[in-house]
N, C-alpha and C positions, 0 to 999 in steps of 0.2 A: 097267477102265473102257473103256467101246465109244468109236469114232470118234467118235459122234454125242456122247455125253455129253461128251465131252472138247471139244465144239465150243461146244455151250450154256453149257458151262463157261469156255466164253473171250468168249463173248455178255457173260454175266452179267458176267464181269472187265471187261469193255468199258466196259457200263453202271453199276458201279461207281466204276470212275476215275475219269470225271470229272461221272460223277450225272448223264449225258445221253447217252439211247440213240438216235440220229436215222437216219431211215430210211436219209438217205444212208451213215452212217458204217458198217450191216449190210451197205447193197449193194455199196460199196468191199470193205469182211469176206469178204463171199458171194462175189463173182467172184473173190478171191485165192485160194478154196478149189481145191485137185481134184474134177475131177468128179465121182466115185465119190461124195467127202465131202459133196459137194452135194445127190447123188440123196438120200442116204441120210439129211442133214439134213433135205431136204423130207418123207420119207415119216415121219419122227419127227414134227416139227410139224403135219403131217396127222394123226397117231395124237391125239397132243396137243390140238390144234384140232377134233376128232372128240369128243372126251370133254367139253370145255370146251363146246362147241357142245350134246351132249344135256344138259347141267344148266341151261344158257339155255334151252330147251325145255320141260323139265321142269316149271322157274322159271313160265313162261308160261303152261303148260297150266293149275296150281295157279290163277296169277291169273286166268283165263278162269274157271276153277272156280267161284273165290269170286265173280267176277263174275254169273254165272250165278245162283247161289244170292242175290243179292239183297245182297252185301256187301261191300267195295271191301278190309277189312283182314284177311277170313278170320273174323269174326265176324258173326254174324246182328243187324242193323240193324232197331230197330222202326220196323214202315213209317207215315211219318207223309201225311197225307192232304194232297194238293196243293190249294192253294187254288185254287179252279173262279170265273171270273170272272163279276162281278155282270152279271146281264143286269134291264136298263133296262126299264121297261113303256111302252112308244112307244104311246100313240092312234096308232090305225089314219085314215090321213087319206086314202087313196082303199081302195074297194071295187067287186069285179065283182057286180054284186047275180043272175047268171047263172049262176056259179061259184060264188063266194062266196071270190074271191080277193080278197088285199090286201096293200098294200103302207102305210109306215110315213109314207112320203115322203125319206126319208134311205138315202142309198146308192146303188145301181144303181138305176135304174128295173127294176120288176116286169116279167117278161117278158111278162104278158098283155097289162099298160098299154101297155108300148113297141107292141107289136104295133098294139093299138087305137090310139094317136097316129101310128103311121108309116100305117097305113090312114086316114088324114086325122080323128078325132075328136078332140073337145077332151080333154084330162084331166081339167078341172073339170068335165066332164061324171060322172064315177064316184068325186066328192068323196064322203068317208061325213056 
């Protein structure tokens, strides 16, 4: 058994014991090592954390997949048709009888209307 394993293996007993592995109690662990055992414990957990890291990738890619393709569980979803909201039939209560623009009376003011009121005419002048 390598250095390294024999260290994980005292991790693990660690975390065992008393069924709590707290950051503190590794970093106490870790700086009581030699350094060598240190190097050599990080370049392992890097191996480890390298592997563990491409299957959360992997993982992810898959769900971008399914995503993609229109389906949240990796199964194809029949697409169901989004209710489009009701649109109202408004009488037209002002008209440019010039253009043959109009506005509803509700909302913004039409931008022709605005124009025509800020140049000084009435509005109920282009009542329909």
């Amino acid at each position: 058994m390598s250095a390294v394993s024999a260290n994980v293996e005292r991790v693990i007993a660690m975390a065992k014991g008393n069924g709590r592995l707290t950051p503190k109690s590794v970093s106490v662990w870790f700086e009581a090592m030699p350094f060598d055992g240190q190097v050599a414990l990080l370049n392992e957990l890097q191996k480890i954390h390298s592997k563990v890291r491409q299957v959360q990738i992997n993982a992810l890619k898959r769900q971008l997949a399914a995503l993609e393709n229109g389906s949240s569980n990796g199964h194809a979803e029949p697409s169901v048709p989004k209710r489009q909201p009701k649109k109202s039939n408004v009488k037209v209560k002002y008209r440019d009888p010039k253009t043959g623009g109009t506005w509803s009376g509700r909302g913004r003011m039409a931008t022709w209307l605005a124009e025509k009121v800020k140049a000084g005419e009435k509005a109920d002048k282009y009542l329909a």
